[in-house]
N, C-alpha and C positions, 0 to 999 in steps of 0.2 A: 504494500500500500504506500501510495506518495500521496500526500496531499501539498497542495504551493499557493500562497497567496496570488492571484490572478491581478490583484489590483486594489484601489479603494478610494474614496474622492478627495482632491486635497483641493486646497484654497486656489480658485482660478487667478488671483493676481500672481499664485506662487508659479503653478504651472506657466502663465506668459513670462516670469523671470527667468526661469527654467531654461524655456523655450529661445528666451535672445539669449540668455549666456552661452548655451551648447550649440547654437545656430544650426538646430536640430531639421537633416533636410526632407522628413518626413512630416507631414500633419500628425499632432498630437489630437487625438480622437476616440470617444469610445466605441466609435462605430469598429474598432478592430476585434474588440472580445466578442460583440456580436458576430462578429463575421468568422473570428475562431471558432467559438460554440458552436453557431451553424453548420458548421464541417464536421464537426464530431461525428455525428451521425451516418455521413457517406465517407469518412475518408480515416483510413485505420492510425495514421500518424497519431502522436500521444497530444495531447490539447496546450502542454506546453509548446511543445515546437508548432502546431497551428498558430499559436499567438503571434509567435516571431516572424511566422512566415506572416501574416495580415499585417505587422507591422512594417515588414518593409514593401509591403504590395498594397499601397493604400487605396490606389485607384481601383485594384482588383476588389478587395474589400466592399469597398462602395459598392462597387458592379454586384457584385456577391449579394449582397444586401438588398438593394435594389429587386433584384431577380426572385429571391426567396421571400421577404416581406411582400413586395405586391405584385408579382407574376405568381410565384407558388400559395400565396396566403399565408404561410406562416409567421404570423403577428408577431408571434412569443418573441422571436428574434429579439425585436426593436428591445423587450422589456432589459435585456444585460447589458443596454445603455442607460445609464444612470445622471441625472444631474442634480445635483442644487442652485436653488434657485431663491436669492433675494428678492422679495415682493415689499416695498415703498411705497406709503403713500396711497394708499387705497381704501375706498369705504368701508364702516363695515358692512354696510350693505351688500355689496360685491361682494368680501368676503365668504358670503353665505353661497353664492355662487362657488367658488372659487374651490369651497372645503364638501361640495357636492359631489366630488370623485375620490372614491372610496380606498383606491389603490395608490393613496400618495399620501406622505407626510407632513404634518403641517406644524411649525410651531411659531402660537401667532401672540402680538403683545396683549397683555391683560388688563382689561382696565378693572382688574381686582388689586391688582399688586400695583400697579404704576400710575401716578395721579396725571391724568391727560390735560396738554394746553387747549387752546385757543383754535387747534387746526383742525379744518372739515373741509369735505371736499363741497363746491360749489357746479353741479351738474349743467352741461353744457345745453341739456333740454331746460333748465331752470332760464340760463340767461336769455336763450331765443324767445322764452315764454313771455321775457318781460317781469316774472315775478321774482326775482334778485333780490331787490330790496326786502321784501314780505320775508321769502327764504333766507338769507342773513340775519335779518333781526330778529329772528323767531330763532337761530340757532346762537346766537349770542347770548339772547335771553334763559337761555337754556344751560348754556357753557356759565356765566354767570351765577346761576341758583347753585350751580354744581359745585363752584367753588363755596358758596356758601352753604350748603348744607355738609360739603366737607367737612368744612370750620366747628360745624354745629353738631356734626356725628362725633368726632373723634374725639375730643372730652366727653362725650357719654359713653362710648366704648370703653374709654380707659377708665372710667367711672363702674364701669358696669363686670369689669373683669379687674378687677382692683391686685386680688392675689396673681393673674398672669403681668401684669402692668408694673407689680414691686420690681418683678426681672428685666432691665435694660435689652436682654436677647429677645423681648418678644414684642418691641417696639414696632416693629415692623408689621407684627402678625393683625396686631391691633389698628393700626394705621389702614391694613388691609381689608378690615374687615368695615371700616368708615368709609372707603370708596368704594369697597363694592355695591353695597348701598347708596352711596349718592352719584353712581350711573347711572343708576334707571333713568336721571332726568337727561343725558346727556343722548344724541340723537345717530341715527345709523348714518348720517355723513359723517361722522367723526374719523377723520385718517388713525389707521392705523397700519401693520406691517406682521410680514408675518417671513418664516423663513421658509420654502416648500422644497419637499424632496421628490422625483418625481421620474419614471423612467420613459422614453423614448413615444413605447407607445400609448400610456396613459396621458402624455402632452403633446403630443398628435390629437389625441381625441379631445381632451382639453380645446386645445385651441380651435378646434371644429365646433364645440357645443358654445363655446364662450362666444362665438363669432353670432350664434343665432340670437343672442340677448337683446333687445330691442332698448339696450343705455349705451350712451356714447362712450361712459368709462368704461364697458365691459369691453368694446372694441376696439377703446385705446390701449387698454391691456392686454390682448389677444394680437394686437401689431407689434406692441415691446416687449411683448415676452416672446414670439416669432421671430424676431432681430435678434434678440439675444442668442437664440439656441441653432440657428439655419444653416453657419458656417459652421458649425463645430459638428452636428451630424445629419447633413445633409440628405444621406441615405439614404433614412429610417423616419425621416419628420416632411411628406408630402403634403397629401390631403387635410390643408385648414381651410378651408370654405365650408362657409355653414352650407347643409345640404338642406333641400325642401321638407325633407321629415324634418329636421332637426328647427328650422324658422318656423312651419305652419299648421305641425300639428295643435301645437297647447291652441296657437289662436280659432283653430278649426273645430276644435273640443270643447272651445269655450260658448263659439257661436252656434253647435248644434246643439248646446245644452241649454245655451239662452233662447231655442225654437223649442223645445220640449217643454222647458219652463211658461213661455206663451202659449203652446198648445194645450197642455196639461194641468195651468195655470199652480204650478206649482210655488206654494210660497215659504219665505223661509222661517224655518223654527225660531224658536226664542232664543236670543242671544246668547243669556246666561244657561251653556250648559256644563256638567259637571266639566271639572278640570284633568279627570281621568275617569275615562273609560274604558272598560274590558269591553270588545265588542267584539273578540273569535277568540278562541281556545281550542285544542288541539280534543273532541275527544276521548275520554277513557285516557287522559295523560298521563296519568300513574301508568297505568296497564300499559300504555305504548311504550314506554321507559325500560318498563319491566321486561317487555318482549325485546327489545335491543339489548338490554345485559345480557338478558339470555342467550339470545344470538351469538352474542361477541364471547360467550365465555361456554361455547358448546357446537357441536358442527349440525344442529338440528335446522331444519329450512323456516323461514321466517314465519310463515302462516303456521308451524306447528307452535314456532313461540311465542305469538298473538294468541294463540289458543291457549296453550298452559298457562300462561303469566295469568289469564282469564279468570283461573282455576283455583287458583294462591290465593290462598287464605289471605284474611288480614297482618296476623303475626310473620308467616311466611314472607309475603310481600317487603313486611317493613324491617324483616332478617335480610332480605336481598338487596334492599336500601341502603339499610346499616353496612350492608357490607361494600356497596361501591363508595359509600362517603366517611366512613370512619378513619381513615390514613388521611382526608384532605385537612390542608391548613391555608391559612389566609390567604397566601401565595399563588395554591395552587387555581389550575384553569380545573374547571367542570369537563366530568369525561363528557367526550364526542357523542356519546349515544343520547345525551340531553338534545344537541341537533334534530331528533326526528318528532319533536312537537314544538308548535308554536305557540305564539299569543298576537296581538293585533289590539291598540292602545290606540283609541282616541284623545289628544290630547290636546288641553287650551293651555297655552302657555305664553309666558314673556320671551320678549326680544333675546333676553340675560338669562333667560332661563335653555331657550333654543340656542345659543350659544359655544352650551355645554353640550346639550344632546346632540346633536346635529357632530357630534367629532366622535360618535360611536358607530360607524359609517357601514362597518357590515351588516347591519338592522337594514330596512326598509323604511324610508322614511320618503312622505309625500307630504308638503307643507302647503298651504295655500297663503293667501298674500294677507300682513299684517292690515288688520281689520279695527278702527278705531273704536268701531261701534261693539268689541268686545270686550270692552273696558278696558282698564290699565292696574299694574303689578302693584302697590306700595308698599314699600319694605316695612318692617313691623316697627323697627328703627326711627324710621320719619314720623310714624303715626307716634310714636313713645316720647320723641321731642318733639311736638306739637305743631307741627308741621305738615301736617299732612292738608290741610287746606288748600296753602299756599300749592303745593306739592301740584294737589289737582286743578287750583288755577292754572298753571301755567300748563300741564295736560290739557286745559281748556281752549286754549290760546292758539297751541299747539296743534290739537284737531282742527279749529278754523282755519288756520294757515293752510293744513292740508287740503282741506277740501278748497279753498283759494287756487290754488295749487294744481290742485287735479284736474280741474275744467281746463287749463290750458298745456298740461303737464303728465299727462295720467301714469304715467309706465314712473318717470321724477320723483314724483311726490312725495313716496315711502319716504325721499331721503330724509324729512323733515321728523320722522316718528324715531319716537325715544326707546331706549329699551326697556320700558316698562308697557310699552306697546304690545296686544298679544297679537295670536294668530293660532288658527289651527292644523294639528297636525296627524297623521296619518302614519302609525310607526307598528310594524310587523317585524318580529323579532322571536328565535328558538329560545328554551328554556336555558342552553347556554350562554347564550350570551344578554340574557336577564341577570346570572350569577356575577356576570364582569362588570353590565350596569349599573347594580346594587352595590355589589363589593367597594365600588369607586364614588357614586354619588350619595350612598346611602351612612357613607363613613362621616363620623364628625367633622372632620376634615372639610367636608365637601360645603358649598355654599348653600346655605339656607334654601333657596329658592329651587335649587334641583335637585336638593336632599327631602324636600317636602313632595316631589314632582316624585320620587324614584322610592319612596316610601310607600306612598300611597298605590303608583303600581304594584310596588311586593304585595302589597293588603288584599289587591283583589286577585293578583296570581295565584296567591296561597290557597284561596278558595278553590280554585279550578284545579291547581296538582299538588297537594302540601306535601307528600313524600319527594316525590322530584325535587322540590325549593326546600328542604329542610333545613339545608346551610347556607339557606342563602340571607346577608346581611352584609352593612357596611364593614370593612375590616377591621374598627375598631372596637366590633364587638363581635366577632369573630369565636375569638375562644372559650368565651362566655358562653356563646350560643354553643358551642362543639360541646366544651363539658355536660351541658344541660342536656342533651339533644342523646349522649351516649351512655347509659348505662351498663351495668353490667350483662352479658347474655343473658343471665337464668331469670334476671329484673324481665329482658325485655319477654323471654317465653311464657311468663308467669301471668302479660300483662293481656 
């Protein structure tokens, strides 16, 4: 056995230093490992020596590339080029866009930890609208309260956590927990930044879906992030033109349903509905669970063990429980066989609350457009220092702006809504990676707002399969719940 480091991303201004010191007469490019890889398969040389031969045959590479990604189809190629990619300067509106591809990395600034200035992006459909002014002063007015309800949170905080506050090292935590709360007033134009890691073909695609966005920053970023990456791998990054499914579906979806809605005279429900909904479940969930351990830890055919799991007793069943989650600790992932039932959560949530959710990407998630008339978040914070009026004046002010806004601006206008803005969301997701969702936002640790959001799903999960989710909780009560949860065998036979 050999194994060899192949490669691994370093700092692009280091590689151009590199690059003039050695007056290296080949292109430095990842489009070589792809093109190595790619041979693996037809050609018996060892993969290191493929590398070196793609690095001195750059142009072949290409051609290579070329030929096997979109003459033969095989995508996968493109994904063993790899980039990093600095993102500046961008809404967070777009962000939401941005962090909608599931297969890339993202690490973007917080405005939980970092106290944000004065800077927002001002939308180029804004200025041709004529509503500039309106749109400014309404985001100023906003950046303004922010800074003052800062002022006005963080001595209650450190009031309020007196023994974390004696300690100088948790200065920050406290500070943290003052902004995250006086964001909700501040507005999804707010610039912010994020770092993305991203391989070949998943920003290929990117920049095809980003192109269909009907905002002018979505297409100025879809241009400069095109520039950035064309020379370096040419190859493997063709097709970025939005396609016709990609521009005309939603709008085509949206106008047969506004004809059904007039033919059927369908109206819509009442605003306030719950903040989480179970609205599918998997099922006999327990029992499907049961019949995939069985599976995996027996050579029986699947329909026999849908049938016997069927058959197990109560005690039985939660013996075969016990036994695939007794070894787990905080750490660990939920075995694979939780994959074979789901759940489906309707959810109303904040701007700062989707923030968080929307970066658990392998779920299913379909959100529709932040909706003022579904009210607004206020942290318990603001309403505790007497604020909360002022809080929904300026919420007030806010939604007229918008709708000002949106008669001449429509697709714009979000930019003006704050993150205590809600919207609805549409999230399908397996009983495993419910256990990563909870683990993460249901830990003290986690922010109020999607600690209360990912609690209250466990509540009604638990109803539909509670032997499946038995361990499931945030990790700071983890082993709490473990000791509880296992007693001794002859306890559990007895019971």
């Amino acid at each position: 056995m050999k194994i060899l480091l192949a490669g691994y991303n370093l700092d692009y201004d280091l590689i151009k230093e590199l690059k003039d010191k050695c007056a290296a007469s080949q292109d430095i490019t990842p489009e070589t490992i792809s093109a190595a890889y790619a041979r693996i398969s037809r050609i018996p040389k060892p993969v290191d020596e493929l590398r070196q031969i793609a690095r001195r045959e750059v142009d072949k590479a290409r051609k290579s590339n070329r030929n096997i990604v979109f003459e033969m189809g095989h995508s996968s190629v493109a994904e063993h080029a790899v980039f990093n990619i600095d993102i500046i300067g961008v809404s967070r509106l777009l962000v939401e866009e941005i962090e909608k591809f599931r297969l890339c990395s993202y690490m973007e600034k917080s405005q939980r930890y970092v106290l944000f200035d004065k800077d927002f992006v001002i939308p180029e459909e804004i200025k041709q609208s004529g509503k500039v002014d309106l749109f400014t002063a309404t985001v100023a007015m906003q950046n303004d309260y922010y800074r003052e309800l800062y002022a006005k949170l963080r001595p209650y905080v450190f009031a309020q956590n007196k023994t974390l506050a004696e300690n100088p090292a948790n200065r920050s935590l406290l500070e943290g927990w003052a902004k995250e709360d006086a964001r909700y007033v501040i507005a999804l134009a707010t610039e912010t930044q994020l770092g993305m890691t991203v391989n070949a073909r998943n920003l290929e695609l990117m920049l095809r879906r980003i192109a269909a966005i009907a905002l002018d920053e979505a297409r100025e970023y879809g241009r400069k992030l095109y520039a950035a990456v064309k020379d370096v791998a040419p190859s493997l990054i063709r097709y970025t033109e939005a396609t016709a499914y990609d521009r005309l579906t939603k709008i085509e979806l949206q106008e047969q349903a506004a004809a059904f809605a007039q033919k059927y005279g369908w109206i819509a429900a009442a605003k306030k509905t719950p903040a989480v909904e179970l609205v599918f479940a998997t099922a006999d969930a327990d029992i499907q669970v049961a019949a995939a351990l069985i599976f995996s830890a027996t050579g029986l055919p699947y329909r026999q063990c849908l049938s016997e799991a069927g058959k197990l007793g109560p005690t039985e069943k939660k013996k075969l429980f016990y036994t695939a989650f007794q070894h787990m600790k905080a750490h660990d992932a939920a075995l694979r066989e939780l994959e074979n039932i789901d759940l489906q959560f309707e959810l109303t949530l904040s701007a700062s609350a989707f923030a968080q959710l929307k970066r658990h990407r392998p779920a299913t998630i379909i959100s529709q457009d932040y909706d003022p008339e579904l009210g607004v978040t206020v942290p318990p914070a603001i309403m505790e220092i007497g604020e909360r009026r002022r809080f929904l004046e300026i919420m007030h002010r806010t939604q007229d702006a918008f709708e000002q806004i949106r008669k001449k601006a429509p697709a714009a206008a979000f930019y003006v809504l704050t993150n205590a803005h809600r919207k609805r969301v549409l999230m399908k997701l397996n009983a495993r990676e419910l256990y990563h969702l909870v683990r993460l936002r249901s830990d003290v640790h986690a922010q109020w707002d999607i600690r209360k959001l990912s609690e209250e799903m466990l509540k009604k999960a638990r109803k539909a399969m509670p032997l499946t989710l038995m361990l499931a909780c945030g990790k700071d009560g983890f082993a709490a719940l473990h000791k509880k949860t296992f007693p001794r065998i002859r306890d559990i036979e007895q019971t």
